[in-house]
C-alpha positions as CSV (number, residue, x, y, z in Angstrom):
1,X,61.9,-96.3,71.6
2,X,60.4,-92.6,71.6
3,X,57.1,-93.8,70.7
4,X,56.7,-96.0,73.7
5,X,56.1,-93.1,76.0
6,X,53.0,-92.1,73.8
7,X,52.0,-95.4,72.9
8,X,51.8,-97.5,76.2
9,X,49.6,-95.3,78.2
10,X,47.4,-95.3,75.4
11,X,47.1,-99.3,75.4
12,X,46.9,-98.6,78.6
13,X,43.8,-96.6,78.6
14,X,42.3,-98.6,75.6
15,X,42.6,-102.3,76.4
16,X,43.3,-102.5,80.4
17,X,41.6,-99.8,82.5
18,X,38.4,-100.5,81.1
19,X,38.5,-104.0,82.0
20,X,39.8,-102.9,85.7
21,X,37.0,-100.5,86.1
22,X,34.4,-103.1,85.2
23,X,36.2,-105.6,87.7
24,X,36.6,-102.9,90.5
25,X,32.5,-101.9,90.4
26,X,31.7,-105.5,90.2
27,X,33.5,-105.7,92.9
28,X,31.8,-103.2,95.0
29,X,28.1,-104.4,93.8
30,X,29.0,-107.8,95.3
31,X,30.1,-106.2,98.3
32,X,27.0,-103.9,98.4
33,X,25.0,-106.5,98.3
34,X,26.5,-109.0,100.0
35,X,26.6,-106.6,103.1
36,X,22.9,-106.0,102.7
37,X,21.9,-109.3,102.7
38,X,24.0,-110.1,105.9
39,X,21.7,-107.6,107.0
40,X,18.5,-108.3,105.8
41,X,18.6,-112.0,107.3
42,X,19.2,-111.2,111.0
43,X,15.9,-108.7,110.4
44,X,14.2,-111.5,108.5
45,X,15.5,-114.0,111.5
46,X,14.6,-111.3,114.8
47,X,11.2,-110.7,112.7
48,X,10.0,-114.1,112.2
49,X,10.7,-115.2,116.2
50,X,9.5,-111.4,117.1
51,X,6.2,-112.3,115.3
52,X,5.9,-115.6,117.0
53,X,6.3,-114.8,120.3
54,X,3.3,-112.0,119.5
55,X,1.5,-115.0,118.3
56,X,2.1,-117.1,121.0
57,X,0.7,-114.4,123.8
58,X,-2.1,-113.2,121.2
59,X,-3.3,-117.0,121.4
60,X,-3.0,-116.4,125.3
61,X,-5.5,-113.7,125.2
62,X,-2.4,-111.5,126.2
63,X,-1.5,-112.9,129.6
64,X,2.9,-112.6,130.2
65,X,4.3,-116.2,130.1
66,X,7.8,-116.0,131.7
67,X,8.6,-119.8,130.4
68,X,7.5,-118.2,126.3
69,X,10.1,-115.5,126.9
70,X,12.8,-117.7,128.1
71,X,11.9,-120.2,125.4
72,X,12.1,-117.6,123.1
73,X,15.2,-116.2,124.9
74,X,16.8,-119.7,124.6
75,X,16.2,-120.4,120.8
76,X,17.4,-117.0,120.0
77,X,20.9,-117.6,121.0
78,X,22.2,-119.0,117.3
79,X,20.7,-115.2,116.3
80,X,22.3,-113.7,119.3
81,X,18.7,-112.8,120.7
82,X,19.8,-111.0,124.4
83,X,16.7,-110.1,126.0
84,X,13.1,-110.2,125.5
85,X,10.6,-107.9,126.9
86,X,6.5,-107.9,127.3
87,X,5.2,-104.4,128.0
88,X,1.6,-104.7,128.8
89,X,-0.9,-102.2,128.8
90,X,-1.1,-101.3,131.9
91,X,2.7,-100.5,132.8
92,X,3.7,-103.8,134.0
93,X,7.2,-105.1,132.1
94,X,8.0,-109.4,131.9
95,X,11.6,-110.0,130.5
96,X,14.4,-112.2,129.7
97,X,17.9,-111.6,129.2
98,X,20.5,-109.1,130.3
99,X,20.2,-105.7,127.8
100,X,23.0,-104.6,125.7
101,X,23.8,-103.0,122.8
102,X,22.5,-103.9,119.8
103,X,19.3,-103.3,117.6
104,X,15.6,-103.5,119.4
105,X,12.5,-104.9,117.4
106,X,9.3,-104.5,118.8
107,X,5.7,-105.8,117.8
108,X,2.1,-104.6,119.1
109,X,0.1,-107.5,120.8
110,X,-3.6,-107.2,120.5
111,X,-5.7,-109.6,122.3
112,X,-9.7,-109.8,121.8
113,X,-11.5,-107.5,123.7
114,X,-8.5,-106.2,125.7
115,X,-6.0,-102.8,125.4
116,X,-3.3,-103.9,123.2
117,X,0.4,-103.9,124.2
118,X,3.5,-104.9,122.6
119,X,7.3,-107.2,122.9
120,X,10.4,-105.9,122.3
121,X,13.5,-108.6,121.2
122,X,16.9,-107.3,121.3
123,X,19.7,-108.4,118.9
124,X,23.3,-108.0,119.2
125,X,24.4,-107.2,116.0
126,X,28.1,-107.4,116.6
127,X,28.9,-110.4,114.7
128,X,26.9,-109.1,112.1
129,X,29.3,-106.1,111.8
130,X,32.3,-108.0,112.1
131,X,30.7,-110.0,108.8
132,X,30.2,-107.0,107.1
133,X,33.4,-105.7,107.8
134,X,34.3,-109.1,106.6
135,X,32.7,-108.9,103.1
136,X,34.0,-105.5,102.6
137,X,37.9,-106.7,103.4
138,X,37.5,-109.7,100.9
139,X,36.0,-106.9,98.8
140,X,39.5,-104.9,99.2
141,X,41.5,-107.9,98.8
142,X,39.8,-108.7,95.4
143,X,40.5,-104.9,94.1
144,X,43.7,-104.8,95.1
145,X,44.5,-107.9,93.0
146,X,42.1,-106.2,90.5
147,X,44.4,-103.9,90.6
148,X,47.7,-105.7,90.8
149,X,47.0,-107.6,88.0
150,X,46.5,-104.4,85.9
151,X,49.8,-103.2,86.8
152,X,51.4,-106.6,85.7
153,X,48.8,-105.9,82.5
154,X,50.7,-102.9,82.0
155,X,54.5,-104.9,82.6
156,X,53.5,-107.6,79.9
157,X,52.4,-105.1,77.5
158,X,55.7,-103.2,77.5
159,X,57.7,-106.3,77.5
160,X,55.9,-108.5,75.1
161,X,54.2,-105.7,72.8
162,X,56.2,-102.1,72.5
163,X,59.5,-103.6,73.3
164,X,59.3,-105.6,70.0
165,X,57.5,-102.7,68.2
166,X,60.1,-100.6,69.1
167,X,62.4,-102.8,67.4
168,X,60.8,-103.0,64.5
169,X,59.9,-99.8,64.4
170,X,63.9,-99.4,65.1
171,X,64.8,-101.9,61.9
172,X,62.4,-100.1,59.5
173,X,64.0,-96.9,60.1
174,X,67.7,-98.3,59.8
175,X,66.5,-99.8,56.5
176,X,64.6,-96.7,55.2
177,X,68.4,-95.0,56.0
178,X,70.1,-97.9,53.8
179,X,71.6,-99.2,57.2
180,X,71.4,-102.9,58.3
181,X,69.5,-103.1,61.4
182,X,71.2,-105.1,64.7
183,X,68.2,-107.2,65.9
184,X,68.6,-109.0,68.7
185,X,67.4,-112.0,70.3
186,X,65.2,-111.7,72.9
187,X,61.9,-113.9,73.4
188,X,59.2,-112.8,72.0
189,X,55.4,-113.8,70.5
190,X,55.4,-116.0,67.5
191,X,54.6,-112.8,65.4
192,X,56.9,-111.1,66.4
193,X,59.4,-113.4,65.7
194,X,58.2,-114.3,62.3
195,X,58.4,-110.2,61.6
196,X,61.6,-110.2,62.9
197,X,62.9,-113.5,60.3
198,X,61.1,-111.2,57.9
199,X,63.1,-107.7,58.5
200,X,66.1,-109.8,58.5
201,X,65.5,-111.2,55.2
202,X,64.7,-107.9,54.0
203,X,67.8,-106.3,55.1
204,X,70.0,-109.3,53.9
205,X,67.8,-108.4,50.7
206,X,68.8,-104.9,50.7
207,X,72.3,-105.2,51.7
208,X,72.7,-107.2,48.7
209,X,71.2,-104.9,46.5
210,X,73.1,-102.1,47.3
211,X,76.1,-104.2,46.8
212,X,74.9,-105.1,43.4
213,X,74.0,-100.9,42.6
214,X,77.6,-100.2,44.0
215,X,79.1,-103.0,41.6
216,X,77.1,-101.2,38.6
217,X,77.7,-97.9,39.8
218,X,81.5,-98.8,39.7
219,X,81.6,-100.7,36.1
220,X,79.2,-97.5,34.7
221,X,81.8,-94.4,36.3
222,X,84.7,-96.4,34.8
223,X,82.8,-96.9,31.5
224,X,82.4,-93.2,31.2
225,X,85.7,-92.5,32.3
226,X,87.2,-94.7,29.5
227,X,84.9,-92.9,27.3
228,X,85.3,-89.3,28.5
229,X,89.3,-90.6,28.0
230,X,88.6,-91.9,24.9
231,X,86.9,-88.2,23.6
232,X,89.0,-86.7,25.1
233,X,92.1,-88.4,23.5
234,X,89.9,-87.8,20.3
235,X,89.3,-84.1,20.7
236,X,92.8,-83.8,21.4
237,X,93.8,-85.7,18.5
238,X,91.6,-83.7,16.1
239,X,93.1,-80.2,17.7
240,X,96.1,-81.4,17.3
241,X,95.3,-82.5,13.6
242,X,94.0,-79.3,12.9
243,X,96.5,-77.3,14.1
244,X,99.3,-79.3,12.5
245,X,97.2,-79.2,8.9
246,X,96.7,-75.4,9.4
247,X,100.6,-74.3,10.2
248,X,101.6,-76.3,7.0
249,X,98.8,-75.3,4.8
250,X,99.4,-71.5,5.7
251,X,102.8,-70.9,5.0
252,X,102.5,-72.6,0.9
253,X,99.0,-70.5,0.5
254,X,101.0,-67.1,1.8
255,X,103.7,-68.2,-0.6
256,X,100.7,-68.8,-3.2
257,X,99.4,-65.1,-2.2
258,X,102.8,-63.2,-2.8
259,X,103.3,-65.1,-6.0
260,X,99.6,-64.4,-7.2
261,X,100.4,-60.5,-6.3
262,X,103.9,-60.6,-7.9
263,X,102.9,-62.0,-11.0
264,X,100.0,-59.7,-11.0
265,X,101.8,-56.3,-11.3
266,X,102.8,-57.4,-15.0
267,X,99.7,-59.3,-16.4
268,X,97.3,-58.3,-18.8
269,X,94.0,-58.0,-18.1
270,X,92.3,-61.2,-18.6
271,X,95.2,-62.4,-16.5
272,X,94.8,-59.6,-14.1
273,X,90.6,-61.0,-13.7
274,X,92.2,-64.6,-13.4
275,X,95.0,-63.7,-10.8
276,X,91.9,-61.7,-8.5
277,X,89.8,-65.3,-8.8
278,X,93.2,-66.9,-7.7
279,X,93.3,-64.5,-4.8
280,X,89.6,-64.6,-3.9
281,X,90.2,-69.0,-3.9
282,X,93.7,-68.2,-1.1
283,X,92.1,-65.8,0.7
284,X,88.5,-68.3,1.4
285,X,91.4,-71.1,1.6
286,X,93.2,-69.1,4.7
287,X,89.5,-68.0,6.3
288,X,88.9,-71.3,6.8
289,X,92.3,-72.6,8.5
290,X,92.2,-69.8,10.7
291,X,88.6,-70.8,11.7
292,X,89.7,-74.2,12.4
293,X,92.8,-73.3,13.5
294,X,90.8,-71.3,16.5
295,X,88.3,-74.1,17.0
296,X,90.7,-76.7,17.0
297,X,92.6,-73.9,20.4
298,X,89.3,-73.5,21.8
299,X,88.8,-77.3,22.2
300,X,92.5,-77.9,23.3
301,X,91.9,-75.4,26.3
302,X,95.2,-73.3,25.3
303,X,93.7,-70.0,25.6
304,X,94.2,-68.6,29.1
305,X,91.7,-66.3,30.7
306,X,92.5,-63.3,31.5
307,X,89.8,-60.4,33.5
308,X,90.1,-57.0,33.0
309,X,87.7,-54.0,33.6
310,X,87.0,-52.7,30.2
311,X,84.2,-50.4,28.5
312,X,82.3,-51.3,25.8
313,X,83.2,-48.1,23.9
314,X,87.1,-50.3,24.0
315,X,84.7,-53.8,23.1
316,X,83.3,-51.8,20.4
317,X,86.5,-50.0,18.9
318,X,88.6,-53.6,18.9
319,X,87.3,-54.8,15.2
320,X,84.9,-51.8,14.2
321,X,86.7,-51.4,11.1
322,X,86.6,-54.4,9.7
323,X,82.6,-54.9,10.6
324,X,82.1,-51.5,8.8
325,X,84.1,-52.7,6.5
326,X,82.0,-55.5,6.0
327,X,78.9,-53.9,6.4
328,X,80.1,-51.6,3.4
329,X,80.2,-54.8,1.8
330,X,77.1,-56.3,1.8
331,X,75.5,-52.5,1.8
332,X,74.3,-53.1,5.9
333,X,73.6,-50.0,8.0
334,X,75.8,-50.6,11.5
335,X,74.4,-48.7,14.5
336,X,76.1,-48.9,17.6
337,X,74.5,-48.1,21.2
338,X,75.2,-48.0,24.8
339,X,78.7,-47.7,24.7
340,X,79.3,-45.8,28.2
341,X,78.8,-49.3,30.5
342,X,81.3,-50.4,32.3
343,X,82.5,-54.6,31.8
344,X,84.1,-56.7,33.8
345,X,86.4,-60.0,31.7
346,X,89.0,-61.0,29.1
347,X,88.6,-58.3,27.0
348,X,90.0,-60.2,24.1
349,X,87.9,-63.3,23.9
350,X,85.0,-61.1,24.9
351,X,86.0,-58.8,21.5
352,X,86.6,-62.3,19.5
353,X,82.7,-63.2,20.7
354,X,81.2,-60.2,19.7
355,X,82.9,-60.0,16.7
356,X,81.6,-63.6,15.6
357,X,78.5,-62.1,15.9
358,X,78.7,-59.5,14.6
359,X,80.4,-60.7,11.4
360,X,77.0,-63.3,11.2
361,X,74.3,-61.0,11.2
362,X,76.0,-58.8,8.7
363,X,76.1,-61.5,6.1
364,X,72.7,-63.1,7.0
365,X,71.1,-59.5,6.8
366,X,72.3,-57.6,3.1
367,X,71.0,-54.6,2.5
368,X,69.5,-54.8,5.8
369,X,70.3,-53.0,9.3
370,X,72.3,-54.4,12.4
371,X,72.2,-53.0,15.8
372,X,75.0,-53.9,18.0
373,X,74.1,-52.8,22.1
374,X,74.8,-53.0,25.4
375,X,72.3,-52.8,27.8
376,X,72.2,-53.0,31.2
377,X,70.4,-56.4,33.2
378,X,71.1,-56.4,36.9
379,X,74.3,-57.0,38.2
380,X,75.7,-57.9,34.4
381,X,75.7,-56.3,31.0
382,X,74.2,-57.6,27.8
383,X,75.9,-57.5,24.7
384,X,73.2,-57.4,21.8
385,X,73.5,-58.1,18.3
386,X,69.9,-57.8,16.0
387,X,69.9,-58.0,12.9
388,X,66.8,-58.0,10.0
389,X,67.7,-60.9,8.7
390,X,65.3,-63.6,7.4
391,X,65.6,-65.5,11.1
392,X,65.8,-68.7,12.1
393,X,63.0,-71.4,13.0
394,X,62.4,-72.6,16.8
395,X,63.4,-76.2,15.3
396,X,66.7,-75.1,13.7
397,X,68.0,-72.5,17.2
398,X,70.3,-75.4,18.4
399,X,71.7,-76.4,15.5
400,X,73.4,-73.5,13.9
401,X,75.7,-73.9,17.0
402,X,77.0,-77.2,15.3
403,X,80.2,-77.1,13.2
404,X,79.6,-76.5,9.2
405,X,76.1,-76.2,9.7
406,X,74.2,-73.5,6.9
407,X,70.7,-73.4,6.9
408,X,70.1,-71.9,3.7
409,X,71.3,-73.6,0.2
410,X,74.1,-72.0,-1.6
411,X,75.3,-69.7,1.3
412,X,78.5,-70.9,1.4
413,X,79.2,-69.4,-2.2
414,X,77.3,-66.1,-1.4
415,X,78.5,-65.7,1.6
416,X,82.4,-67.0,1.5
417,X,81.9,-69.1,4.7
418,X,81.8,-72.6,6.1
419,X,79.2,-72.7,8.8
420,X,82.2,-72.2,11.6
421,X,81.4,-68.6,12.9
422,X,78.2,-69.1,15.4
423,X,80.1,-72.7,16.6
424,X,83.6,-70.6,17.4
425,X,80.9,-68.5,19.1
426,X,79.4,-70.7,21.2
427,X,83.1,-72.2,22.1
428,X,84.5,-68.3,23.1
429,X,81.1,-68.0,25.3
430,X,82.1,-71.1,27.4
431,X,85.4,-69.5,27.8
432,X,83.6,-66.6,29.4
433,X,81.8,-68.3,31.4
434,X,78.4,-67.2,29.7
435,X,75.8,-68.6,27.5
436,X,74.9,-67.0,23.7
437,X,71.2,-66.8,23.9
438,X,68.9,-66.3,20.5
439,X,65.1,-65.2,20.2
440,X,64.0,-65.0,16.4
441,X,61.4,-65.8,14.1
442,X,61.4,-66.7,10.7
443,X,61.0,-63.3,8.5
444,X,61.4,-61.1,11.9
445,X,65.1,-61.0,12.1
446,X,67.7,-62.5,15.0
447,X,68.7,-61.0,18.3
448,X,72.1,-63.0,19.6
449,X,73.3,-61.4,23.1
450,X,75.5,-62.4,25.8
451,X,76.4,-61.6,29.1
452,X,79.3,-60.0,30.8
453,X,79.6,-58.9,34.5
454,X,79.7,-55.6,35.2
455,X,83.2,-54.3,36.7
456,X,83.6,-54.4,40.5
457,X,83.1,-50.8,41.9
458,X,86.7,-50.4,43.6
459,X,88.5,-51.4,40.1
460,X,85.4,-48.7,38.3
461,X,86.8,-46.1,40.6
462,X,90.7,-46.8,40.3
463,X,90.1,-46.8,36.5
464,X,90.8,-43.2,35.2
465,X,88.2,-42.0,32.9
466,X,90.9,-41.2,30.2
467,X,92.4,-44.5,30.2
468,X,93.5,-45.6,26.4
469,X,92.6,-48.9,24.9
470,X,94.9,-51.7,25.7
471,X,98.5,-51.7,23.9
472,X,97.5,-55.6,23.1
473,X,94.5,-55.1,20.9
474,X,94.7,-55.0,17.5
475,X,93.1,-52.6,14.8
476,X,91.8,-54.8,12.1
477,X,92.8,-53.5,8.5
């Protein structure tokens, strides 16, 4: 419909007004010279019985005959001759006829030997006007139905051509919308009507399609709801698994501990060495069902969020003992840096994520150095933990996420762990609402961070500057 405005004068232009321009100057040449010629045969006529009446008084040696002008007079009455005059050359004047208006022809007579004088024939041209006028009203006539039929032209263009252009142009949109076009049934060409069947067809075509995609679309969500049911009731069965294991494993190997130590006090000292082994085997035993004892809470969703504004000198202080005690350990220098910047989250899974971290890069880096950070970025705060370790290929970055996954052989022995640390990690960062990201290089060391917003500026200035570490967090021993 909008294009119809545009396009129809345009046809308009193209295909009709040439064709009426054409018609309309043929017109007027015909009229032109019809009009002429009207006129040039009542001169050709009054000429050719002007001439003979000169030839009949030449012939007469000049001498006025009053019967040749009547004669004349009287033949000239189909060419509406009304008078006829001799003017001789010496003054005297022989005519016929009454004068009147109309157009006067004259020709010089010339007899042998004598002056020469000359006849005048008078024409009414009246009849020749009203002939003319005649020509030029057909003329009109023909123009106007030159022009009438332009105009109905114009009509059957609009009706039989944009009308049915518009309504494809109408169906194509509706179908490029996914809508099934309403099409009527007006009469039309025979294209048209065959492109009409054919946009039917093709929205019957397309109507069924999308009734086919929306079948699919249905029988593929409830698919992956079953299975997004069926891993979830998984997960959930494996937490629960895990948890159950856990509780009922702990309380026998803290039996197992107290024994080991009470029997301990008394032994001898081969004893006392295999008691310390017996120890060493708990303590690895309870490390690794309080690792998947915290996966297995981390994947059942129990842990609630909490936000607090917090600074990282109180991130820092929550388990610096124990990763200086660690560090000791494996003989690792610990720096720690930026600790004035202000956070903003759960403080405890946020200490619990650090100190994942933190824990790896000390036993992937002995004897080495570890920098733990926070640096401003923005609007948030990156936590940073590098370490000189031997790093990590490009090709391995995404899997040391992955549960019980060590990349190098015999780690577990050296370093007394299972491969859970970097995936209980990746599990707290979720939590936050953050991502751990890694950049390292084999032989150049690891740099882990994460992000943490920074906290709001009214809680930064209702915060005193004093203010102790939470009552809830724990020293480690």
């Amino acid at each position: 419909m909008e294009p119809r405005a545009h396009v129809l004068p345009r046809l308009f232009i193209d295909v009709v007004l040439p064709s009426t321009i054409a018609a309309l100057a043929l017109i007027l040449a015909l009229c032109v010279q019809q009009t002429h010629n009207l006129a040039e045969r009542v001169d050709a006529t009054a000429s050719l019985r002007l001439a003979r009446l000169a030839g009949e008084l030449d012939a007469t040696s000049g001498a006025p005959s009053q019967a040749a002008l009547d004669r004349t007079l009287q033949e000239g009455k189909e060419d509406r001759v009304v008078r006829v005059e001799w003017h001789g050359s010496d003054g005297t004047l022989w005519s016929s006829g009454t004068a009147g208006n109309g157009a006067t022809y004259r020709s010089e007579v010339q007899p042998h030997g004598s002056a020469s004088s000359w006849v005048s024939m008078q024409v009414d041209t009246h009849p020749l006007h009203q002939a003319q006028a005649m020509v030029w009203l057909l003329g009109a006539l023909c123009a106007t139905g030159v022009l009438v039929l332009a105009w109905l032209a114009r009509v059957s263009i609009r009706h039989r051509v944009l009308e049915p252009l518009s309504q494809v142009r109408y169906a194509v949109h509706e179908l490029v919308n996914a809508r099934h076009p309403q099409l009527d049934n007006t009469p039309a060409a025979t294209e048209f009507i065959e492109l009409r069947k054919s946009l039917q067809r093709l929205s019957e075509l397309q109507e069924e399609q999308r009734r086919d995609w929306s079948a699919m679309q249905h029988d593929n969500a409830v698919e992956a709801l079953d299975r997004l049911r069926q891993s979830q009731a998984a997960t959930r069965s494996k937490s629960q698994f895990i948890a159950l294991v856990s509780h009922h494993f702990r309380q026998p190997l803290q039996a197992l501990e107290l024994f080991a130590a009470g029997l301990d006090q008394n032994a001898s000292q081969e004893q006392q060495s295999l008691f310390q082994q017996m120890r060493g085997s708990i303590a690895s035993m309870t490390r690794l069902l309080d690792a998947l004892l915290e996966i297995s809470r981390l994947d059942a969703g129990v842990i609630a969020v909490k936000p607090v504004g917090f600074t990282a000198a109180e991130l820092f202080m929550r388990d610096r003992t124990s990763l200086n005690h660690e560090a000791v350990q494996q003989q690792v220098t610990l720096t720690w840096r930026g600790s004035r910047h202000q956070l903003h989250g759960d403080a405890d899974v946020a200490a619990s994520l650090l100190y994942q971290l933190a824990s790896n890069a000390i036993a992937n880096a002995p004897a080495g150095r570890v920098l733990i950070a926070a640096r401003r970025r923005g609007q948030s705060i990156r936590i940073e933990v590098r370490d000189n370790g031997p790093g990590i290929a490009v090709i391995h970055q995404q899997r040391i996420f992955e549960e019980f996954v060590q990349l190098q052989a015999g780690e577990s022995e050296r370093r007394g762990g299972y491969g859970l640390g970097l995936a209980i990690a990746e599990r707290l960062a979720r939590l936050l609402g953050t991502r751990i990201g890694l950049r390292s290089e084999p032989g150049r060391g690891s740099t882990f961070w994460f992000d943490l917003p920074r906290m709001p500026v009214m809680e930064r200035h209702s915060t005193s500057p004093q203010k102790q570490a939470p009552a809830t967090w724990r020293q480690a021993s």
